[in-house]
VOBA-1610 file (N, C-alpha, C; in pm, whole numbers, padded with zeros to 5 digits, always signed):
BEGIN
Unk-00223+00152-01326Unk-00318+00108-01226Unk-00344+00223-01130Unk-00475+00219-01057Unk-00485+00331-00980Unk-00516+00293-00809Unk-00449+00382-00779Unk-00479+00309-00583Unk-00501+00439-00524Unk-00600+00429-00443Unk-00654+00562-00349Unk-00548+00512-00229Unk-00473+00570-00159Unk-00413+00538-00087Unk-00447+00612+00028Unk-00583+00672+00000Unk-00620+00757+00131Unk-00750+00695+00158Unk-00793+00601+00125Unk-00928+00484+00127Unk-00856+00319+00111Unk-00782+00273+00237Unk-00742+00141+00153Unk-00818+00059+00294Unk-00864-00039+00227Unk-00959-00140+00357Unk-00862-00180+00401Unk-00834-00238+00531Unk-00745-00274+00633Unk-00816-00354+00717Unk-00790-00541+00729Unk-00833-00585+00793Unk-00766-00590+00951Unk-00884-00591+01074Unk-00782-00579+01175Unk-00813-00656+01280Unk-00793-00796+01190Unk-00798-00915+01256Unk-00765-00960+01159Unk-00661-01114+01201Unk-00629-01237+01099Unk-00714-01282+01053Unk-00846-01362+01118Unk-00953-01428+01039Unk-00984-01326+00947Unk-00944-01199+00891Unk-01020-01125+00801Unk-01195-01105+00803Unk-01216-01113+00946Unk-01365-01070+00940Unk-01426-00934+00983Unk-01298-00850+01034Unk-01329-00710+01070Unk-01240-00669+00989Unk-01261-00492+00947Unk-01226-00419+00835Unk-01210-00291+00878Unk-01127-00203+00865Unk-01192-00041+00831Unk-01097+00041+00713Unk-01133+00135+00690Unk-01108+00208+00581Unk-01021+00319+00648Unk-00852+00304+00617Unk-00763+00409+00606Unk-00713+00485+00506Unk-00670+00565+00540Unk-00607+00706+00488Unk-00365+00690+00543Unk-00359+00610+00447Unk-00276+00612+00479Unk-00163+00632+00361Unk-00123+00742+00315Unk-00106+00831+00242Unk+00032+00849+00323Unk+00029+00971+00471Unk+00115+00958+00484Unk+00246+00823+00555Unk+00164+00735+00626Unk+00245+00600+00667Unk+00308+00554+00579Unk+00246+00569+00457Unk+00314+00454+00339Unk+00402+00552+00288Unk+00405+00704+00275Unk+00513+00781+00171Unk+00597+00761+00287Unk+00556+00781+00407Unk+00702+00786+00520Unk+00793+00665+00508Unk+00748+00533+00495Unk+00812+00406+00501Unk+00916+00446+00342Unk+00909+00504+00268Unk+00923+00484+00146Unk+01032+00559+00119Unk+00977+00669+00199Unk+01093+00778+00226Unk+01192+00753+00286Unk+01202+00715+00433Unk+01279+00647+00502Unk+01377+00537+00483Unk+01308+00440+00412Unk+01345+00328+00348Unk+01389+00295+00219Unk+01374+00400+00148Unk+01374+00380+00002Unk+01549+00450-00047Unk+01584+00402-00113Unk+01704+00448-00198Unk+01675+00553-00361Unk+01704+00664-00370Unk+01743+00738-00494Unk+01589+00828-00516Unk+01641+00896-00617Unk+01534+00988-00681Unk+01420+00925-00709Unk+01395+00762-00751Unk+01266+00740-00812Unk+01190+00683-00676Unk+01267+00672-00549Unk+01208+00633-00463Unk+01141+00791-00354Unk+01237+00871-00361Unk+01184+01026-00318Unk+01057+01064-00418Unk+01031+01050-00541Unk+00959+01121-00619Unk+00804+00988-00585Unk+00813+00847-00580Unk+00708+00781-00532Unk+00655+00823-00383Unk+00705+00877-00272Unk+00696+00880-00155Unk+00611+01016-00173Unk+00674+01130-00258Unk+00568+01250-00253Unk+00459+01230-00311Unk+00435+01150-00424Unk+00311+01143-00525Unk+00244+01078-00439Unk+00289+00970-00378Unk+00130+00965-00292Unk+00126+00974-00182Unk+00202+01087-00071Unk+00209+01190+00009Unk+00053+01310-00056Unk+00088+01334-00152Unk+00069+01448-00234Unk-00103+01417-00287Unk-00108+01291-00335Unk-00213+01236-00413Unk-00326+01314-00318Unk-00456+01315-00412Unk-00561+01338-00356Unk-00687+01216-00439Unk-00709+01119-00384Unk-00765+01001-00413Unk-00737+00915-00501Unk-00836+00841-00622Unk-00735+00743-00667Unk-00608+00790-00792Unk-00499+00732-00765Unk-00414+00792-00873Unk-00331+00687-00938Unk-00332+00755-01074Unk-00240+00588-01173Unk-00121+00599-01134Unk-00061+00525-01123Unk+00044+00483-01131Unk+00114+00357-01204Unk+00244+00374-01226Unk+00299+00325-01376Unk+00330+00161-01333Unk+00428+00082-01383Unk+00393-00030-01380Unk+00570-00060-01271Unk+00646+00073-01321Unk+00768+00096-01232Unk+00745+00132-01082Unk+00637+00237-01077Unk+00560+00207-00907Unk+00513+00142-00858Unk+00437+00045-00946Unk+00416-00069-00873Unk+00500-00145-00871Unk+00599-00178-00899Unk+00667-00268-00876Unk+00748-00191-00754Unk+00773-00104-00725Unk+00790+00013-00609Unk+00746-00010-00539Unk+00572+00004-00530Unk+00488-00032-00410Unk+00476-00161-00335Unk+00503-00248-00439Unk+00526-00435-00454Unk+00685-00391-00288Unk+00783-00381-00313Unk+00915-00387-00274Unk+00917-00292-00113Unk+00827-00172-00108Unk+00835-00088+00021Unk+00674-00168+00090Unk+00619-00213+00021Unk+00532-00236+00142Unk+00524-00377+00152Unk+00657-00447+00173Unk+00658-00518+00240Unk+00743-00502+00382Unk+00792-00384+00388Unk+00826-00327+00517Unk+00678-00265+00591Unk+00594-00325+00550Unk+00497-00267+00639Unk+00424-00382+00727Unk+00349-00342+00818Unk+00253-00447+00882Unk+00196-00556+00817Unk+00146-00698+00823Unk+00125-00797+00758Unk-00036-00730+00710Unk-00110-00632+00792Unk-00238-00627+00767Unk-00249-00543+00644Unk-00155-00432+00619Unk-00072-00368+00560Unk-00087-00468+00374Unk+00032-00530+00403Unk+00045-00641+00298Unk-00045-00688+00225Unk-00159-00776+00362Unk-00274-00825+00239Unk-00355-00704+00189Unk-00401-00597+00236Unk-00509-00475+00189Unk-00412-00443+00014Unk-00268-00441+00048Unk-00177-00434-00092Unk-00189-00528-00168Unk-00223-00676-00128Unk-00217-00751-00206Unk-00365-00784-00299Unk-00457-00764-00226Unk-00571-00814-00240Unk-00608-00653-00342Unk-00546-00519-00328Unk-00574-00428-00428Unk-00514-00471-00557Unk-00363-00511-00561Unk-00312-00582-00686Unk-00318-00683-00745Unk-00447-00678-00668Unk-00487-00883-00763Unk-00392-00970-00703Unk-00297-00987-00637Unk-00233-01132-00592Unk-00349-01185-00491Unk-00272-01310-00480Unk-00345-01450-00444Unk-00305-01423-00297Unk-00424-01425-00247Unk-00421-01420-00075Unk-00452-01534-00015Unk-00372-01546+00085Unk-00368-01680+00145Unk-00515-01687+00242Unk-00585-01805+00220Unk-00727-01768+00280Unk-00716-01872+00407Unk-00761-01788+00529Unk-00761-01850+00628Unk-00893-01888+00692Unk-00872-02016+00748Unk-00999-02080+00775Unk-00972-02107+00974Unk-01130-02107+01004Unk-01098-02138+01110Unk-01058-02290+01181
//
């Protein structure tokens, strides 16, 4: 699968009706880095430190990306979730 992690929409509001487009490349390798245990978690944190737009990644990083970014912000979460196809909880007013 491939994720630009330097273009990811970010809603920034709960109702999900405002949006903008980050570059967050390094926030997410830092959490990963910081947070992460062993070599396969150092070697995910540089690749997309490192990446320059969208890049594949295997089905072991995602399940990587699945596990560190849920140490991230909830707004964080859904922009991850809603790139990996899971089911987002839809909020109504």
């Amino acid at each position: 699968m491939k994720i630009d992690f330097s273009r990811i929409e970010i809603f920034t509001d709960v109702a999900h009706k405002n949006c903008s487009i980050c570059d967050l490349r390094t926030q997410f390798a830092d959490v990963i880095y910081n947070m992460g245990q062993g070599v396969a978690a150092h070697a995910l944190a540089l690749k997309i430190y490192n990446s320059d737009g969208p890049t594949n990644y295997t089905d072991k990083e995602i399940q990587q990306i699945e596990t560190y970014m849920t140490l991230c912000s909830p707004a964080f979460i859904d922009a991850m979730n809603r790139l990996l196809g899971h089911e987002a909880e839809v909020v109504t007013d």
